[in-house]
C-alpha positions in Angstrom: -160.5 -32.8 -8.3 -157.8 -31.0 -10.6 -159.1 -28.9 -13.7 -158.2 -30.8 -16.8 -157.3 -29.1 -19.8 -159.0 -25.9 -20.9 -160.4 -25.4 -24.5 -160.4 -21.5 -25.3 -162.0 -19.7 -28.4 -162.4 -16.3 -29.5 -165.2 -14.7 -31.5 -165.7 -11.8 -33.1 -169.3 -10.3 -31.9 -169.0 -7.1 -34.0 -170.7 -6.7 -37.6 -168.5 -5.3 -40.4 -165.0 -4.7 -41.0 -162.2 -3.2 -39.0 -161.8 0.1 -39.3 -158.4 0.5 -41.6 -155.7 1.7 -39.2 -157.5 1.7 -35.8 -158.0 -1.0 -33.5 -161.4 -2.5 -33.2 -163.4 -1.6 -29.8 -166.7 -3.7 -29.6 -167.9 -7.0 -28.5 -165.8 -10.5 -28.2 -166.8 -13.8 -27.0 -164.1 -15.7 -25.3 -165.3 -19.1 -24.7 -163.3 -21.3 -22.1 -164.2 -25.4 -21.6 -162.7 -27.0 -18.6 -163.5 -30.7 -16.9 -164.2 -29.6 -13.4 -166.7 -29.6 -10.9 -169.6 -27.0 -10.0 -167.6 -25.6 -7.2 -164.6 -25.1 -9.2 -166.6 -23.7 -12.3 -168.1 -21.0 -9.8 -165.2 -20.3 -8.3 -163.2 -20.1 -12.1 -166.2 -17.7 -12.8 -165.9 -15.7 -9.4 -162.2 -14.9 -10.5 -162.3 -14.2 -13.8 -164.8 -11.5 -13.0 -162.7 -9.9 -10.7 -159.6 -10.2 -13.3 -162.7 -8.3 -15.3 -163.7 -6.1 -12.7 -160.8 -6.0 -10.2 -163.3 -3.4 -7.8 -166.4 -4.9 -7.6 -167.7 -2.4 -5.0 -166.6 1.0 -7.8 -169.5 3.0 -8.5 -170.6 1.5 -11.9 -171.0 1.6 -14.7 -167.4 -0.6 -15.5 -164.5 1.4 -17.7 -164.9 -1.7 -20.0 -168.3 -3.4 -20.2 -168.1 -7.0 -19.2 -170.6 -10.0 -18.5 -170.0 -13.6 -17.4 -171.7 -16.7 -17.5 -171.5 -20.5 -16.9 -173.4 -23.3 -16.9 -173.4 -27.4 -17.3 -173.5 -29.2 -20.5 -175.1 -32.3 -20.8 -172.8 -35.4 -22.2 -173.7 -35.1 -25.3 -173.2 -31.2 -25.7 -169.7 -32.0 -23.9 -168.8 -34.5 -26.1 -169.8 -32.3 -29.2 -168.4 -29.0 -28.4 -165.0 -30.5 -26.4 -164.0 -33.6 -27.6 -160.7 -32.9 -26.5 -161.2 -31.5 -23.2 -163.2 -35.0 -22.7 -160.5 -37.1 -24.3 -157.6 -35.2 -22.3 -158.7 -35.7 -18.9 -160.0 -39.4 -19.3 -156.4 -40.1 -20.8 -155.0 -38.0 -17.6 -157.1 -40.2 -15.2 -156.3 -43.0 -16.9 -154.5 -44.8 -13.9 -157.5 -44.1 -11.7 -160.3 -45.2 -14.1 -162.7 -43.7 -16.5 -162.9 -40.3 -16.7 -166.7 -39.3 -15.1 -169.0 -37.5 -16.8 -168.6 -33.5 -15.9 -171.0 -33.2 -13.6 -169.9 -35.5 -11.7 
């Protein structure tokens, strides 16, 4: 199964305003929603960390502090948080029949 499109946001974690003149250092959420399977969702995870982290066996702690995490949505979560992602890849599998539900 192909990964339909992906739905990426950005948050600022950090409390208060950027400094004036310096870049901000602190914490940012970067949310990513893609129509795929559990393999492919581990596997997405397994390679973003090592885009993170391209030395997993470096004596810690990282130069830049990172975490991941995934995990399923029911279909109504899906449906609220990426209506588009769900729209985009039941119009993409349109010729094949409805779109299933993402665990599927």
């Amino acid at each position: 199964m192909p990964f339909y499109a992906t739905i990426v946001t950005v948050t600022d974690m950090n409390a208060g305003p950027e400094p004036v003149g310096q870049e901000q250092t602190g914490v940012w959420e970067l949310r990513i929603g893609v129509f795929c399977t559990a393999d492919q969702a581990r596997d997405l995870t397994d390679k973003i960390q090592l885009m993170l982290c391209p030395d997993p066996m470096h004596r810690s702690p990282c130069p830049i502090p990172w975490s991941t995490a995934h995990w399923k949505l029911d279909d109504d979560q899906a449906a609220e948080n990426y209506p588009e992602l769900i729209e985009q890849a039941r119009i993409e599998r349109q010729g094949s029949g409805p779109a299933p539900a993402p665990a599927e």
